[in-house]
C-alpha positions as CSV (number, residue, x, y, z in Angstrom):
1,X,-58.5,69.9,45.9
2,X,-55.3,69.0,44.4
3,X,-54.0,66.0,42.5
4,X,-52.3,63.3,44.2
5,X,-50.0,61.4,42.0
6,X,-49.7,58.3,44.5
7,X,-53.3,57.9,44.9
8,X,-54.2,58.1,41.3
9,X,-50.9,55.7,40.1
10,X,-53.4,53.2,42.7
11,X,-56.2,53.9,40.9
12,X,-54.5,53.0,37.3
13,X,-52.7,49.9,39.0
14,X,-56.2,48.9,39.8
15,X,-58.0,49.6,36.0
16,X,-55.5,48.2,34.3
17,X,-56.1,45.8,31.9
18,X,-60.0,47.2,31.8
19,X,-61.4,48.2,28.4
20,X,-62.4,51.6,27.8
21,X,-60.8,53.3,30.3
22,X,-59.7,56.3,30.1
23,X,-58.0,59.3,32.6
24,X,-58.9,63.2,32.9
25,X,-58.0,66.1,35.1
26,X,-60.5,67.2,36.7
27,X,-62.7,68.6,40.0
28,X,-59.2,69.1,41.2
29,X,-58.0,65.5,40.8
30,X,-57.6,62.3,38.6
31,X,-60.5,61.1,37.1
32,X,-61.2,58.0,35.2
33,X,-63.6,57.0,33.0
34,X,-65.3,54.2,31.6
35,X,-66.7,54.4,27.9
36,X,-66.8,58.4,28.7
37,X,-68.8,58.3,31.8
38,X,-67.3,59.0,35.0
39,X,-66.0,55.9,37.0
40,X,-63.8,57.0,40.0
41,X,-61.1,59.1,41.0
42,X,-58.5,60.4,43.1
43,X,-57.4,63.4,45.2
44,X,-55.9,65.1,48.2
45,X,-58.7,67.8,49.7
46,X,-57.2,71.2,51.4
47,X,-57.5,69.0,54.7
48,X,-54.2,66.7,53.4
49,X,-55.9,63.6,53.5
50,X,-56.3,61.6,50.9
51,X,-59.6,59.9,49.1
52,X,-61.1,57.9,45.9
53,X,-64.0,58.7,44.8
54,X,-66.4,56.2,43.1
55,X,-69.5,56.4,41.2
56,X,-72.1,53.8,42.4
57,X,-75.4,55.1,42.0
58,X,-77.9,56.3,43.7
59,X,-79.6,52.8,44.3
60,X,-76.3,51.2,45.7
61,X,-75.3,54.8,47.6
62,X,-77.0,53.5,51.4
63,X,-74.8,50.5,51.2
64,X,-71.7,52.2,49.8
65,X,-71.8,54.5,52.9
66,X,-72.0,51.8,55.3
67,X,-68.4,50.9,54.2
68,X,-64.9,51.6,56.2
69,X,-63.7,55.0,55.3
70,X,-67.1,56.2,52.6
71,X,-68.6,59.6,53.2
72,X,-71.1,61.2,51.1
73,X,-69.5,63.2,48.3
74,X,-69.9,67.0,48.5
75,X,-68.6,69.4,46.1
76,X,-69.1,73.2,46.8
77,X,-71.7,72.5,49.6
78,X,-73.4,70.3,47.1
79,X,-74.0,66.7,47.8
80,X,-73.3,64.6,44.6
81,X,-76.3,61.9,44.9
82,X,-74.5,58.5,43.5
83,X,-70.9,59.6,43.8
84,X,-69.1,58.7,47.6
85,X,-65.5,59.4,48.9
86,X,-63.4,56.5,50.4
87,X,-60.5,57.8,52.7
88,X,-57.4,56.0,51.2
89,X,-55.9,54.9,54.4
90,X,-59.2,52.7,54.7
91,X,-59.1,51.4,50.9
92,X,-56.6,48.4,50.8
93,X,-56.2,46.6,47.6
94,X,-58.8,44.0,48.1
95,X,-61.3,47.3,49.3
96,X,-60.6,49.3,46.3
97,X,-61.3,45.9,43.9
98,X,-64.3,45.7,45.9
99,X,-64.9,49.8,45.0
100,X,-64.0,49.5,41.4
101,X,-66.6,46.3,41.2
102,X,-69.5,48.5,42.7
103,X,-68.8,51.2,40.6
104,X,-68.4,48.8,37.3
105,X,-71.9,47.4,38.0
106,X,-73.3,50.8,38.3
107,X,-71.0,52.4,35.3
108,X,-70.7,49.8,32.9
109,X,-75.1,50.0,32.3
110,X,-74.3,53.3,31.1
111,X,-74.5,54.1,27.5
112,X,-71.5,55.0,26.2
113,X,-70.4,59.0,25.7
């Protein structure tokens, strides 16, 4: 995967103004964070297209796949129970506040790292 420097200015657009955000290179992209656990992120696979990824848990996962554009995340050939991809081109502004929401309600019950 490589860094996508569109998609993850997006991403920022969209946390801005968020408390306890914070951003980190890694799993070949952008990631951000929320109080040091994993929020969502941002990167451009070997196949070109772009995606976000968000963290919604494993109890909100069924209905985050049944979304435009959300695939299962897989890393290595390893699926990443709680984590989903959204192709950009199907993430508008009004999906990816929708995204960032899910993921929010899921993150933000986290203890902080």
């Amino acid at each position: 995967m490589a860094h996508d420097e569109l998609l993850a200015a997006r991403m920022r657009d969209a946390l801005e103004g968020l408390a306890g955000i914070s951003e980190k290179r890694m799993m070949g992209g952008v990631c951000f964070l929320l109080d040091g656990n994993m929020l969502c992120g941002a990167d451009r696979p070997k196949t070109g297209e772009g995606r976000f990824m968000f963290r919604v848990g494993k109890d909100n996962q069924a209905d985050a796949l049944a979304r435009p554009g959300a695939q299962p995340m897989d890393m290595g050939g390893r699926r990443m129970n709680g984590f989903v991809f959204v192709e950009a081109e199907a993430c508008d502004d009004a999906a990816m506040k929708e995204w960032i929401s899910l993921a929010l309600g899921f993150v933000g019950g986290l203890p902080p790292k």
